[in-house]
C-alpha positions in Angstrom: 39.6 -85.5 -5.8 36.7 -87.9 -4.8 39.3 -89.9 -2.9 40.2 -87.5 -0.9 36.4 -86.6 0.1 36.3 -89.9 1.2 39.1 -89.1 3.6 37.8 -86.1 4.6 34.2 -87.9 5.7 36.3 -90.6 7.3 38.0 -88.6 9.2 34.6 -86.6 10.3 33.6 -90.5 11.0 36.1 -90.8 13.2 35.6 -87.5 15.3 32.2 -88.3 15.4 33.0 -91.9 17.2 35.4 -89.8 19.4 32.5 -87.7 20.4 30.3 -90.9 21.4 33.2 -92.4 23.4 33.7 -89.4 25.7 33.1 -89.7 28.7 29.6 -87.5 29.6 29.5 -84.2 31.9 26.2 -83.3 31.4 24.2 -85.6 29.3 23.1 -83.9 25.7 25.5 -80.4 26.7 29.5 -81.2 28.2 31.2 -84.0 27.3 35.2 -85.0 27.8 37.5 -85.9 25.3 41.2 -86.0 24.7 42.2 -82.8 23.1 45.6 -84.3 21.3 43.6 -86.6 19.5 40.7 -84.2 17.9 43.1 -82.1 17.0 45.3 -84.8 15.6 42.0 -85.3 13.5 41.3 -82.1 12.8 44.7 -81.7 11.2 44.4 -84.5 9.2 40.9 -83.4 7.8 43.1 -79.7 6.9 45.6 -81.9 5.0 43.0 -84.3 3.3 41.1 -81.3 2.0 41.2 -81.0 -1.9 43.8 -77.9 -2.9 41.0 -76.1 -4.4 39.3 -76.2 -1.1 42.6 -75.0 0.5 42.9 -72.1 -1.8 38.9 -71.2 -1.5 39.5 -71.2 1.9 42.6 -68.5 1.7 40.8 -66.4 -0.5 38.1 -66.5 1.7 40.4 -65.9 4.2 41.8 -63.0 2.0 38.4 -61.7 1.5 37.9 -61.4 4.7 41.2 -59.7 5.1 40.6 -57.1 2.3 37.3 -56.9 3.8 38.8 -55.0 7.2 41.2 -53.7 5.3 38.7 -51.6 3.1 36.9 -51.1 6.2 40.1 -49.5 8.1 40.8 -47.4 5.0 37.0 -46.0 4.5 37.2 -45.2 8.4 40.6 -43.1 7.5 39.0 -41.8 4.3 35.9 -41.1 6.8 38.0 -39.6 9.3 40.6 -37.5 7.4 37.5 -35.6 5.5 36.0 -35.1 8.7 39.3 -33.6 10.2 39.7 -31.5 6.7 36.2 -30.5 7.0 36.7 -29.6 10.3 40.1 -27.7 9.5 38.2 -25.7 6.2 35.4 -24.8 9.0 38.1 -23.3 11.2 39.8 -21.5 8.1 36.5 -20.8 7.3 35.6 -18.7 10.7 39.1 -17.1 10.6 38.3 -15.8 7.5 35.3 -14.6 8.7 37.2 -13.1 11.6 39.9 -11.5 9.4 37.3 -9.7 6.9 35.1 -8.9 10.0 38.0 -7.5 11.6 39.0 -5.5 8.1 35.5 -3.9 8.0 35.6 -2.4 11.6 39.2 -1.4 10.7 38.0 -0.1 6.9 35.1 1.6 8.9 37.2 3.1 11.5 39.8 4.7 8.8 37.0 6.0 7.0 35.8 7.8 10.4 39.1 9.0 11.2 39.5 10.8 7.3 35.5 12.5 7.9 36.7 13.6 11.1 39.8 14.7 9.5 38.2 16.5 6.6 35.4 17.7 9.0 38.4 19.6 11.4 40.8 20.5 8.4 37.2 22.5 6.5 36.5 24.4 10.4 39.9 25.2 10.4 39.8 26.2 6.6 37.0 28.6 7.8 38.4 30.0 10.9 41.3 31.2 8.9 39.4 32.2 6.4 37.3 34.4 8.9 40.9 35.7 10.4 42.5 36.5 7.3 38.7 38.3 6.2 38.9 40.1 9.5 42.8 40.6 9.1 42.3 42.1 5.6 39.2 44.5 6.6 41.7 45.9 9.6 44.4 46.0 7.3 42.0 48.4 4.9 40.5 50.2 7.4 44.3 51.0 8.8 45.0 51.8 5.2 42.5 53.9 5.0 43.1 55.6 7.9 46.6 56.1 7.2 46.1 58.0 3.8 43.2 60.1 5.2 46.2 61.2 7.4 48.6 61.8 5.1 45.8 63.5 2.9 45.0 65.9 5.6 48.9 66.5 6.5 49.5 67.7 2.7 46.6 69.3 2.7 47.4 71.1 6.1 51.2 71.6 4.2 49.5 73.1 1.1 47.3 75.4 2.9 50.7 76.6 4.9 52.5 76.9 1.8 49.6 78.6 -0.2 49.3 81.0 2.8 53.1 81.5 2.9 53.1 82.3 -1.2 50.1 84.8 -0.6 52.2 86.7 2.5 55.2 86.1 0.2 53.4 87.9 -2.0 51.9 91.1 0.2 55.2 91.6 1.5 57.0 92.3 -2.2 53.8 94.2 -2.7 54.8 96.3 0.5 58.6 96.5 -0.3 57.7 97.5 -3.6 55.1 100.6 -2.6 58.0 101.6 0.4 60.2 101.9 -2.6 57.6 104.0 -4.6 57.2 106.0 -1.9 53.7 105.2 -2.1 53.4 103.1 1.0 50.6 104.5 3.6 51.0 103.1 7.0 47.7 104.5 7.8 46.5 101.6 5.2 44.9 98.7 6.5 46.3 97.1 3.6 48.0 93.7 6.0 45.5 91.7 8.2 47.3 91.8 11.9 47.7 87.9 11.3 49.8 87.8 8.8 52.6 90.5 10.4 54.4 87.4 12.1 54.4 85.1 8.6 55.8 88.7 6.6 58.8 89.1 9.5 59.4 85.8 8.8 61.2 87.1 5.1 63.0 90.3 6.6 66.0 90.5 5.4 68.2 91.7 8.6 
């Protein structure tokens, strides 16, 4: 291993000669040198480079690597949660929306029922009213109706009685003719009852 140290500082050597024997742009700054044979040396100071320098320099290398890799997945991470957060806000305000939109509709049904309740009780009442009304006219009708059939029979009895009482002077009368005690000078038959007696002559 220390041999090949010793390359690797003779090879610097020899870049660093290189470097004095260029030819000088600006003093101190810019300087000209052949590019084939730097990195001729350059390669040479890769190769002379102990293998456990090699590997530390791939797993720096690697580090590096999983470095921006870890990087490029905590920007995903990053990003997806902010596009889920953003996605749960929008689900969030529909949500919103929808149950906002189910109280007006919740609201509005319940109107529509009270209104529906309020115009099924007036109507409730107004035939309630009608019917009242109906029932009184239909009594009073009633009433009428039998007070007119009351005073018909009672017009028909009053006939009839009168009829069995001039039923009854005229088989008085037919009775005293036959006795031969019949007076015709007798105001015995009120003039208004002549017609109803004629009515039973037997012809």
């Amino acid at each position: 291993m220390n041999a090949q140290i010793n390359n690797v500082f003779d090879l610097l050597k020899k870049l660093e000669i290189i470097l004095e024997k260029s030819f000088p742009i600006l003093p101190n700054y810019l300087v000209a040198i052949k590019l084939k044979d730097v990195e001729s040396i350059i390669d040479n100071i890769y190769l002379a480079l102990p293998p456990e320098v090699r590997d530390a320099n791939r797993l720096l290398r690697r580090k590096e690597e999983i470095q921006v890799e870890a990087q490029q997945k905590a920007e995903k991470i990053i990003l997806d949660a902010q596009n889920e957060a953003a996605r749960l806000l929008s689900e969030s305000e529909l949500l919103r929306k929808v149950q906002a939109e189910a109280g007006l509709i919740k609201e509005q049904v319940v109107a529509e029922c009270e209104e529906i309740k309020r115009k099924a009780l007036e109507d409730a009442e107004i035939f309630r009213n009608q019917a009242h009304d109906e029932a009184i006219r239909t009594k009073e009708g009633a009433e009428a109706f039998a007070e007119q059939i009351l005073s018909t029979i009672d017009n028909t009895l009053t006939q009839h009685q009168q009829l069995v009482k001039n039923c009854q002077i005229y088989m008085e009368k037919l009775h005293a003719e036959s006795s031969g005690n019949y007076d015709p000078l007798k105001q015995n038959y009120p003039s208004e009852q002549t017609n109803a007696i004629d009515d039973f002559k037997i012809n």
